[in-house]
C-alpha positions as CSV (number, residue, x, y, z in Angstrom):
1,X,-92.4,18.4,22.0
2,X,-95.6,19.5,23.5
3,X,-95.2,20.0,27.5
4,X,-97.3,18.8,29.9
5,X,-97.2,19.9,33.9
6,X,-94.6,16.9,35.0
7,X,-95.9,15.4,38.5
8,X,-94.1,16.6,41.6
9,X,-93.2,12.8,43.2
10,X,-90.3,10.7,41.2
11,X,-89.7,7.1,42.3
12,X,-87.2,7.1,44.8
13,X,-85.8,3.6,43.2
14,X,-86.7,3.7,39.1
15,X,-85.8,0.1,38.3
16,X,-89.2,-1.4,36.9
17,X,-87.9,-4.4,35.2
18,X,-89.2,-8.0,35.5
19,X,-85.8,-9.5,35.6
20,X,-83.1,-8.8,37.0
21,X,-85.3,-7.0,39.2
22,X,-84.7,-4.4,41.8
23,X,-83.3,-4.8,44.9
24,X,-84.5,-5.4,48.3
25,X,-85.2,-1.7,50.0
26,X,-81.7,-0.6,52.2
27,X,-79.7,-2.7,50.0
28,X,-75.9,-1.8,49.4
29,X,-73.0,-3.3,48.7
30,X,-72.6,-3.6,52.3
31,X,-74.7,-6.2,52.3
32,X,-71.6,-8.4,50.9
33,X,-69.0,-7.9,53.4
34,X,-69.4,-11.9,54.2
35,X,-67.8,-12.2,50.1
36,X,-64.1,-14.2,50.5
37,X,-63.1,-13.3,47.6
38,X,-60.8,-16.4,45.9
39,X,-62.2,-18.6,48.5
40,X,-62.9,-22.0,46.6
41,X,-66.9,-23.0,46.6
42,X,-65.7,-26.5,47.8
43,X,-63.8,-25.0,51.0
44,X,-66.3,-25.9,53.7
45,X,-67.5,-22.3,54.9
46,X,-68.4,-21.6,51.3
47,X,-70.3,-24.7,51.0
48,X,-72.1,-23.8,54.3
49,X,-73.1,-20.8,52.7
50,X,-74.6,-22.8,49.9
51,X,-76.6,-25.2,52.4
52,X,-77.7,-22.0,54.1
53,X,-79.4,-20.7,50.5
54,X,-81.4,-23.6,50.7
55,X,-82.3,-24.2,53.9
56,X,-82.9,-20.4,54.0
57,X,-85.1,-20.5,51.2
58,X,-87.1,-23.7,52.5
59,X,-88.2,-21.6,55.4
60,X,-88.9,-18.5,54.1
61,X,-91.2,-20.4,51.2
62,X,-92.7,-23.2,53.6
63,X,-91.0,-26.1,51.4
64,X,-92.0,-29.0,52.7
65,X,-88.6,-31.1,54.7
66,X,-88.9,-34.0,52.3
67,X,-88.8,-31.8,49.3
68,X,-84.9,-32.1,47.8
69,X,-83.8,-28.2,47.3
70,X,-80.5,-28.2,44.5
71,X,-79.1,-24.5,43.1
72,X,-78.2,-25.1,39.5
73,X,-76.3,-23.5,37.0
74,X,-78.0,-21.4,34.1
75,X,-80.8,-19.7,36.5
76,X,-83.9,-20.3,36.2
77,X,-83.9,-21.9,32.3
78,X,-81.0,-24.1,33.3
79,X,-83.2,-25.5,36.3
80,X,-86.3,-26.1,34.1
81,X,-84.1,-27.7,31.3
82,X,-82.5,-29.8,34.1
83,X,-86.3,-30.8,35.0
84,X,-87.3,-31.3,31.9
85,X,-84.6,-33.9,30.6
86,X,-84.4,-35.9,33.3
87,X,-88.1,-36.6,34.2
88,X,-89.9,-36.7,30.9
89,X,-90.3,-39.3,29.0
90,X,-92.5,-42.8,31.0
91,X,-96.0,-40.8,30.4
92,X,-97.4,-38.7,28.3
93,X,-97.2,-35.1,28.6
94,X,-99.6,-32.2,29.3
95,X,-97.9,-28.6,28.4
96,X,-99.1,-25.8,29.1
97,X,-98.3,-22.1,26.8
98,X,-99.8,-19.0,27.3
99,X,-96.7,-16.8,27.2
100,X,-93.0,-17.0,25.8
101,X,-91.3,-19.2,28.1
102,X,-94.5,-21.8,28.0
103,X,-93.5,-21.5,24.8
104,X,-89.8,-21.8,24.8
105,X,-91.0,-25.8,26.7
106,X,-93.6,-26.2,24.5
107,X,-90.8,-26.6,21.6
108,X,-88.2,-28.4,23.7
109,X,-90.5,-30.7,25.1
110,X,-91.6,-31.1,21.4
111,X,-89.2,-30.6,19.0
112,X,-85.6,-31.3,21.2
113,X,-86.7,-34.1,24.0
114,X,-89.4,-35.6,20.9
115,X,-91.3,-37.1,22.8
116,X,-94.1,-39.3,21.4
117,X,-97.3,-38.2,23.7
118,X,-97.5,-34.8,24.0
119,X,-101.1,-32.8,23.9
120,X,-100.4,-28.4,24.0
121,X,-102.6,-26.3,25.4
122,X,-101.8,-22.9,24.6
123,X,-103.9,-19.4,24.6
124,X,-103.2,-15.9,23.5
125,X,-101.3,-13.2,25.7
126,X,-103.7,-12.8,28.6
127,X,-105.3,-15.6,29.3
128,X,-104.6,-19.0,30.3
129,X,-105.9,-22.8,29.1
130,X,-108.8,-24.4,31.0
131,X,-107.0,-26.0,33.5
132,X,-110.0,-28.4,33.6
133,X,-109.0,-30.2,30.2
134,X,-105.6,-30.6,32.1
135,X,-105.2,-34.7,33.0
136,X,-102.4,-34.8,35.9
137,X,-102.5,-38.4,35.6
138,X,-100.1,-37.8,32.9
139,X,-97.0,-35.2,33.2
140,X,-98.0,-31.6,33.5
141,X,-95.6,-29.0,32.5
142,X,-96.4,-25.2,32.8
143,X,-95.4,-21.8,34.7
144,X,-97.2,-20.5,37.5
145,X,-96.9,-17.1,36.4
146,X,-96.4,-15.7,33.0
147,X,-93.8,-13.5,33.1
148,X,-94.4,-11.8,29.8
149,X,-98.1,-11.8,29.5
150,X,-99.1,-10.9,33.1
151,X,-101.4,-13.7,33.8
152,X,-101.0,-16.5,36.9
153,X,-102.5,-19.6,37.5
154,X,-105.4,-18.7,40.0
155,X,-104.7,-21.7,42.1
156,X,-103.7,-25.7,42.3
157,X,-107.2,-27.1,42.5
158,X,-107.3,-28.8,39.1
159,X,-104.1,-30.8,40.4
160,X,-105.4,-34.0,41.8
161,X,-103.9,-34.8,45.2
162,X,-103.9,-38.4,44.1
163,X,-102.6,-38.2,40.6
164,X,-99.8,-40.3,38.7
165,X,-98.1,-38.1,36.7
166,X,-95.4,-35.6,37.9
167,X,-96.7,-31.6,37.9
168,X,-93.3,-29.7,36.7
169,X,-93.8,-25.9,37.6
170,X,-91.7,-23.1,36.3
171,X,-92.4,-20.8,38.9
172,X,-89.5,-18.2,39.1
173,X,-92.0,-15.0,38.7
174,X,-94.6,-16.6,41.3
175,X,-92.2,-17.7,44.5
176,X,-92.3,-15.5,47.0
177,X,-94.9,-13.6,45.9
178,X,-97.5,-15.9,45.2
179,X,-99.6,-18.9,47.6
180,X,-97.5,-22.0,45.7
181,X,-99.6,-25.5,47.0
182,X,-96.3,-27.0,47.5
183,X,-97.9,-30.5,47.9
184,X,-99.8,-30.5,44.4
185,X,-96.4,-29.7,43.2
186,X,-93.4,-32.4,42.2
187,X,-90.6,-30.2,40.3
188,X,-90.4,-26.5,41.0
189,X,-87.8,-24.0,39.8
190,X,-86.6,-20.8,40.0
191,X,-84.1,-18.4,40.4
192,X,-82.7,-15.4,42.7
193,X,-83.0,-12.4,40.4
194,X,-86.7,-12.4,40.4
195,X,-88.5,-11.9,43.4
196,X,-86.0,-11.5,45.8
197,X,-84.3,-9.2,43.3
198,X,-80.6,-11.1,43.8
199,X,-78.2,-11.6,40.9
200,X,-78.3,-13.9,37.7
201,X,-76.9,-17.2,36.7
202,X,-77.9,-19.1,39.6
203,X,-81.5,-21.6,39.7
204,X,-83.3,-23.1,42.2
205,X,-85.1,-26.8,42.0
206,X,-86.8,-28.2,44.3
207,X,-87.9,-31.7,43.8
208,X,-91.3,-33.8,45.8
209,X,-90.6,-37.4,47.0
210,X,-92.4,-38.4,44.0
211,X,-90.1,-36.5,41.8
212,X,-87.4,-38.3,43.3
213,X,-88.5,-41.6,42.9
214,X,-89.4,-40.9,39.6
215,X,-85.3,-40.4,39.2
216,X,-84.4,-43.2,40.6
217,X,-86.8,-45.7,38.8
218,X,-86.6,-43.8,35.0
219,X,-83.6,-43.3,33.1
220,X,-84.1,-41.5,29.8
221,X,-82.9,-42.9,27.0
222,X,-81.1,-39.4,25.5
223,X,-77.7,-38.8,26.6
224,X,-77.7,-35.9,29.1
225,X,-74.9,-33.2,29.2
226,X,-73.2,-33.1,32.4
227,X,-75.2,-29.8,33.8
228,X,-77.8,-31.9,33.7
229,X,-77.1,-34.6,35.9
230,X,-78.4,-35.2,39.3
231,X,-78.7,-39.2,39.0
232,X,-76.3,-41.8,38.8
233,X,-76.4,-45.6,38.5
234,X,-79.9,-45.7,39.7
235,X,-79.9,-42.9,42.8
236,X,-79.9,-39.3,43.3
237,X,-76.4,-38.0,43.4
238,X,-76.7,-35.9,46.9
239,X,-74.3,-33.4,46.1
240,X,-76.2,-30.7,44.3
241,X,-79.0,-30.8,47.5
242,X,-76.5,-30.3,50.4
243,X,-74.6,-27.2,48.3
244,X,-72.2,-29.3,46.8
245,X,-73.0,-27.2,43.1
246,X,-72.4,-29.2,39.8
247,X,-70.5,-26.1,38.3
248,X,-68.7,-23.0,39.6
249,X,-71.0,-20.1,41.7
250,X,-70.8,-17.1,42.1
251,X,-70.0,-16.8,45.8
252,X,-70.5,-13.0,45.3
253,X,-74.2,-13.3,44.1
254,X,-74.7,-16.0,46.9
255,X,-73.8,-13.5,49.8
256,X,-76.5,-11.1,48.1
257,X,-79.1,-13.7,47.9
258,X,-78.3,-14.6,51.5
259,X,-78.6,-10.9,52.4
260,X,-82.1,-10.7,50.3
261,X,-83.9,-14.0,52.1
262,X,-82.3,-12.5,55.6
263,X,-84.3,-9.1,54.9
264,X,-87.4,-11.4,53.3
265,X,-87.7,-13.0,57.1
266,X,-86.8,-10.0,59.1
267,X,-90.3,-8.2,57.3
268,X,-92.1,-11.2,57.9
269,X,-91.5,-13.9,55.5
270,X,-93.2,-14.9,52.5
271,X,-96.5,-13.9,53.9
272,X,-95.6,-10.2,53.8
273,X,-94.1,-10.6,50.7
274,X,-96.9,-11.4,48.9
275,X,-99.0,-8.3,51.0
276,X,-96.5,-6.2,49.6
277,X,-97.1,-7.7,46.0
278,X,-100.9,-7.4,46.4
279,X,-100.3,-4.2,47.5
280,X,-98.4,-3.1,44.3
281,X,-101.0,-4.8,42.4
282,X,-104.0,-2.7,44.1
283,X,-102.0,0.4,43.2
284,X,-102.0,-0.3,39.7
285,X,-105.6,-1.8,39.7
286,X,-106.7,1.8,41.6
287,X,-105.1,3.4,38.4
288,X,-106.2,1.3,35.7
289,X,-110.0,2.1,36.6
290,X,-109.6,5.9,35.9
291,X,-107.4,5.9,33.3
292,X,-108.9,5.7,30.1
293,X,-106.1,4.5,27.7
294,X,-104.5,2.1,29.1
295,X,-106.5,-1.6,30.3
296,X,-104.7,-4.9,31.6
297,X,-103.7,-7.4,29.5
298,X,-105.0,-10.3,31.6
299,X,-109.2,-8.8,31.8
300,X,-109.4,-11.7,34.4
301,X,-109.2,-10.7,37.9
302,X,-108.3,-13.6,39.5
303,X,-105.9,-14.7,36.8
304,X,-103.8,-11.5,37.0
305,X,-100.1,-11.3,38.1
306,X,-99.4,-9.6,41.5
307,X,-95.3,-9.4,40.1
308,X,-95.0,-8.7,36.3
309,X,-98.0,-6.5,35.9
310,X,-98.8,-6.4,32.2
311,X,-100.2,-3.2,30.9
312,X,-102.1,-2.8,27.1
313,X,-103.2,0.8,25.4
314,X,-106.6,0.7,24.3
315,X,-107.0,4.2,23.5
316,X,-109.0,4.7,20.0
317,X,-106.1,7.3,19.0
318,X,-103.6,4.2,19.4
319,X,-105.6,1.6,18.6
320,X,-106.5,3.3,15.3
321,X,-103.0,4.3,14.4
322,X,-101.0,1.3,12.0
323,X,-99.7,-1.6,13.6
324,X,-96.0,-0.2,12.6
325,X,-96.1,2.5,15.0
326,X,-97.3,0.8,18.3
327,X,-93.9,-0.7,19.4
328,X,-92.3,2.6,18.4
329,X,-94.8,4.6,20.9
330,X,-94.3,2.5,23.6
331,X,-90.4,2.8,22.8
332,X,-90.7,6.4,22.9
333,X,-92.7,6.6,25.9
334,X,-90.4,4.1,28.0
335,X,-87.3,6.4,26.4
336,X,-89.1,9.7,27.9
337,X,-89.4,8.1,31.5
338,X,-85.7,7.0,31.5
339,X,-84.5,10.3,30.4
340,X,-86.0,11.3,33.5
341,X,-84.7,8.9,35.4
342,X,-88.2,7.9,36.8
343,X,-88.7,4.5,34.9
344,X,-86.5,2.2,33.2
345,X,-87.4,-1.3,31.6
346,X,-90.9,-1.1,31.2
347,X,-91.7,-1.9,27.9
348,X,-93.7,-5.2,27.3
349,X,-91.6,-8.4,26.3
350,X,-90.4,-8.1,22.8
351,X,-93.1,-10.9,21.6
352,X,-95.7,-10.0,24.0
353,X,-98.7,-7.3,23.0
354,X,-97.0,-3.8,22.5
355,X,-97.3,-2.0,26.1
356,X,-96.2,-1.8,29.4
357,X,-95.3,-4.1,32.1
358,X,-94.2,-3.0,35.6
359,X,-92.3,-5.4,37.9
360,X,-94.3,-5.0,41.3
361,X,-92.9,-7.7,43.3
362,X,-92.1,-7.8,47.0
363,X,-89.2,-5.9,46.4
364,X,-90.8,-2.7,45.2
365,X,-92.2,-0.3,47.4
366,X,-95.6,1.1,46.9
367,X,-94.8,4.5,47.1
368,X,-92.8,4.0,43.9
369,X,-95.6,2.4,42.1
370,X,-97.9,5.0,43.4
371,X,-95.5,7.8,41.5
372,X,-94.5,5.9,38.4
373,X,-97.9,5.7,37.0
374,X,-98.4,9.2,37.2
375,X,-95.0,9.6,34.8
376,X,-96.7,7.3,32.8
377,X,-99.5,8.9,32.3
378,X,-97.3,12.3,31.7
379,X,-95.3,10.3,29.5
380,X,-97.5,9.0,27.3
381,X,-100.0,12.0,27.1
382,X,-96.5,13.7,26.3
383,X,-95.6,11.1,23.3
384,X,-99.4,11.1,21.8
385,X,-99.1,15.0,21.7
386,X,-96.1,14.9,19.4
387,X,-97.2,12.6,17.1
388,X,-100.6,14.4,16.9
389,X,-98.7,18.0,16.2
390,X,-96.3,16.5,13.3
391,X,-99.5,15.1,12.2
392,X,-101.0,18.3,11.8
């Protein structure tokens, strides 16, 4: 392989993915001395523990107090589906797709849940619907920000303040990193392994007044498995909202998201939490301009993710080569850079546009953005190299 001079700083932390994502800076397993191990999730301290996820995570994000805060099972899908099925279904729905999980609702709402009046509004990788075509007098479902195509909703001023229908928000790459208008929102979820890089299989769904009434005036018509059940006989069962979880936790992954929203306050809150992700985005943005092979894959400014950056190759050399070879480069570039031990999980989304993306939430530290992209600069003028030599 041809060598180029590699740079002189490595990441102290390599872990680029955009879920799970890396941990808050200083953490260790020490951080989960408060784990009982065996210690039943219904025994009281545990279930204080619960409450204090919420309530924790309330503050920290400025939820509104009459906004109903549940942890689910499943993460971050099982808190959507849980949305989903038990408040569609009275109106007619808006949905919203400009990435694979707008997608993944996009066919439950229309090929599982089957319901009658639905319009889609979709767009390519990069770029989102116009949100002005959007009527939130009917149900709106979409994600704040697109995990796998780097784009965010640029704010909630198409939402009306007075509308009818419910606004259902998949926001699990956004929170916490990102100004959510709580108020223009009804249904939010999301889960801990994202932003506040805390462990899987756990969601998070917070629900508006409006939400709630909604539950309590609307049964659906489908049977709903029992996951998915937070209303009964007319009312909102009040379990799930004071920690009282439908399934099982894992009171191990609670004490580490309890130890990631107690480090997200001690810096500040979400307010420096979303510096930090601007921050991480600026780096990148800085880069991007004098790099000539490599662009964004959201060309919109203010439509661009501040967590899962999303990264495209648009040099003529790559752009010219087949389509066949393009996910292996990026492969063998992501490959090089965790051989290194510099970068790992990088690549774009399977189904996404072959190229990078870079998890720059409020977890990561600037430095290590800073140093990555010169490894992938050496990594990729590295890769090009070789295939031009065997070319020769």
């Amino acid at each position: 392989m041809t060598q180029f001079e590699k740079p002189d700083t490595r990441p102290t932390r390599p872990t680029f993915s955009s879920g799970p994502c890396t941990k808050f800076p200083g953490w260790s397993l020490d951080v989960l001395r408060g784990f009982s191990p065996g210690r039943s999730h219904r025994a009281k301290p545990e279930v204080e523990k619960l409450h204090a996820v919420i309530e924790n995570s309330r503050r920290v994000l400025g939820i509104p107090d009459d906004y109903k805060i549940a942890i689910t099972p499943a993460s971050d899908t099982g808190a959507f589906e849980m949305a989903l099925w038990n408040l569609l279904g009275p109106r007619g729905v808006d949905v919203m797709a400009w990435e694979v999980f707008g997608q993944i609702w996009v066919f439950d709402i229309v090929a599982e849940l089957r319901l009658p009046n639905v319009r889609v509004f979709e767009s390519d990788f990069g770029d989102i619907p116009d949100l002005n075509e959007i009527d939130t007098d009917r149900d709106v479902v979409f994600t704040w920000n697109g995990t796998t195509s780097g784009v965010r909703i640029p704010d909630g001023d198409w939402i009306k303040d007075d509308r009818k229908g419910l606004t259902i928000c998949d926001a699990t790459s956004a929170l916490f990193s990102m100004d959510i208008p709580w108020r223009k929102l009804d249904a939010v979820t999301w889960s801990w392994q994202k932003v506040l890089g805390g462990e899987g299989a756990h969601g998070m769904l917070a629900l508006s007044p409006r939400a709630v009434q909604r539950l309590e005036s609307y049964r659906p018509e489908r049977p709903l498995p029992k996951l998915f059940r937070i209303a009964k006989k007319g009312k909102v069962s009040q379990d799930p909202f004071v920690g009282k979880t439908v399934n099982t936790p894992s009171m191990l992954a609670v004490e580490d998201c309890l130890a990631a929203l107690d480090w997200a306050e001690k810096i500040g809150g979400a307010k420096e939490m979303m510096a930090r992700s601007d921050a991480n985005l600026a780096a990148i943005e800085e880069w991007v301009e004098q790099t000539e092979w490599i662009d964004f894959l959201a060309a919109e400014k203010k439509i661009r993710s501040n967590t899962s950056v999303c990264l495209k190759l648009v040099d003529p050399w790559f752009m010219n080569r087949s389509s066949e070879d393009h996910w292996p480069i990026v492969k063998a570039v992501e490959k090089l850079l965790g051989d290194e031990d510099v970068a790992y999980d990088f690549a774009n989304h399977r189904d996404s546009v072959p190229g990078f993306r870079f998890w720059c939430g409020a977890t990561v530290e600037l430095a290590d953005v800073r140093a990555v992209l010169q490894w992938l600069d050496w990594g990729y003028r590295t890769v090009r190299a070789q295939y031009q030599q065997e070319a020769a």
